[in-house]
C-alpha positions in Angstrom: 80.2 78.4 133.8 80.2 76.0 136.5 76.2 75.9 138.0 77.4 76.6 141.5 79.4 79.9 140.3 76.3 81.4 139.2 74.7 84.5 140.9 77.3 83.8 144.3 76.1 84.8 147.5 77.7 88.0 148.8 80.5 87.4 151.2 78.9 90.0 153.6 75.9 88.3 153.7 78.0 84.9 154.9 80.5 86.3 157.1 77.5 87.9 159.1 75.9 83.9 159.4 79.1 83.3 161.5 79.9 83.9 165.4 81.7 87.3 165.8 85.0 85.1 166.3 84.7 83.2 163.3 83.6 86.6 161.7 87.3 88.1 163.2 89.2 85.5 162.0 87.7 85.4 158.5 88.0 89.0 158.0 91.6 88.8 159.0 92.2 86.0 156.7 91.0 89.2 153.7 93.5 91.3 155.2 96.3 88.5 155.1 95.4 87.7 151.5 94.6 91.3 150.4 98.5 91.9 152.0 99.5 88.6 150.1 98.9 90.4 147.0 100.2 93.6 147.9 103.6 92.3 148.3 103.7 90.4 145.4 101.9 87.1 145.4 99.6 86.1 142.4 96.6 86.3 142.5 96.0 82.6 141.9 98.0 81.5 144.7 96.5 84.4 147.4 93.2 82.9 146.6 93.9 79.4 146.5 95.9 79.7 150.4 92.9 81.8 151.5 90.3 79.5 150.5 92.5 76.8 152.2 92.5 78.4 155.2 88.5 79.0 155.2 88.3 75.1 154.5 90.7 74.3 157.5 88.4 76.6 159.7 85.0 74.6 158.6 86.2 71.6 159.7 86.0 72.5 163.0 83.8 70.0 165.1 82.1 72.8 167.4 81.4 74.9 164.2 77.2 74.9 163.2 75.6 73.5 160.0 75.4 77.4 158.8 78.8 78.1 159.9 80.0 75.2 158.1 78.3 76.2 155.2 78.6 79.9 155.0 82.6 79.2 155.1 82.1 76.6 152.3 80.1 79.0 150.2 82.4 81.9 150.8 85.9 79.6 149.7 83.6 78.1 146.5 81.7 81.4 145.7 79.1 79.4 145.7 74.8 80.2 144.6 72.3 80.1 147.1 70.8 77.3 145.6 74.1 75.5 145.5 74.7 76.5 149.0 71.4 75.5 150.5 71.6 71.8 148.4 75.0 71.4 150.1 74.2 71.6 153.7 70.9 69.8 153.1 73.8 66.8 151.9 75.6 67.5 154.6 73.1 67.2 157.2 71.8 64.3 155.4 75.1 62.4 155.5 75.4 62.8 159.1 71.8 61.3 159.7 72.7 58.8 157.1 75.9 57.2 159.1 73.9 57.1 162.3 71.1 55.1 160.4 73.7 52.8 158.6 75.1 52.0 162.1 71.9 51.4 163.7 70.9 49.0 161.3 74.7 47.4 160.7 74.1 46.3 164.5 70.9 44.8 163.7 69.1 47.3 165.9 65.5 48.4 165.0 64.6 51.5 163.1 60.7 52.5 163.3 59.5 54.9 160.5 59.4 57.7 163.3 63.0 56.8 164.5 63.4 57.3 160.6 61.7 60.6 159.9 63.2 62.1 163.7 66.8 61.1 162.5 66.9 62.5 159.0 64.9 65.6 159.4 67.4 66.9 162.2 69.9 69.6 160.5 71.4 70.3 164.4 74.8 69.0 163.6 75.9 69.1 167.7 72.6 67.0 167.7 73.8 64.9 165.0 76.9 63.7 165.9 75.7 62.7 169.4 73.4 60.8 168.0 76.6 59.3 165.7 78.3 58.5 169.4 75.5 57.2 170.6 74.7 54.7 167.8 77.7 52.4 168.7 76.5 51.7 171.6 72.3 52.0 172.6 70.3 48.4 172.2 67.7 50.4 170.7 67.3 53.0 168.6 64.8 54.8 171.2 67.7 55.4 173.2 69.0 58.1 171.2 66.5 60.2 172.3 67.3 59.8 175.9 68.6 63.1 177.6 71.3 62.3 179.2 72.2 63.3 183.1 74.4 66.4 181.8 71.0 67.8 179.6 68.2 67.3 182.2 
């Protein structure tokens, strides 16, 4: 058995970490597949177009780290251990690229610009920050709120 498989988090339990729309739309997509079967699909190919459409919805950009992930867990019946390790990566990744960029443009990056960037799981917060890396002259300038936030 695959480590991930083991001991899955109940889809309850995930469909309740989601906003009441993504929670409608994910319960409709049981109904569609439940109905797939019912009129003659396999089972095989209900799951596999459900769990393609649950992976379509996560990559939605306004979508949260825990939305994100409780729609990955629920298409991979994934653990909680599994699950949790996962959006750590993901998170990580995101701070990862904004380092990279930073330092690809030769711009400074203190050991508390490190630690802020990496320890942030926001991913709205994140991906500003990814924006923003093109462009600051220093790192610092991340940071900034900008006229729309103050």
């Amino acid at each position: 058995m695959k480590p991930h498989l083991r001991r899955q988090i109940p889809a309850s339990d995930l469909i309740e970490r989601l906003n009441p729309d993504l929670q409608e739309k994910v319960r409709g997509r049981y109904m569609v597949t439940t109905l797939s079967m019912a009129i003659g699909l396999s089972l095989d190919d209900a799951v596999a177009d459900h769990n393609a459409h649950l992976g379509e919805i996560s990559r939605r950009d306004s979508l949260t780290l825990d939305e994100i992930t409780a729609l990955r867990a629920l298409a991979g019946n994934w653990s909680q251990e599994y699950t949790e390790a996962w959006a750590a990566g993901f998170a990580e990744g995101r701070a990862t690229a904004v380092l990279r960029i930073l330092q690809s443009r030769g711009i400074e990056v203190t050991g508390n610009t490190w630690e802020h960037i990496t320890a942030c799981s926001d991913l709205s917060v994140l991906s500003h920050w990814l924006d923003l890396a093109s462009t600051v002259t220093a790192a610092e300038q991340l940071f900034t709120p900008q006229p729309s936030q103050v």
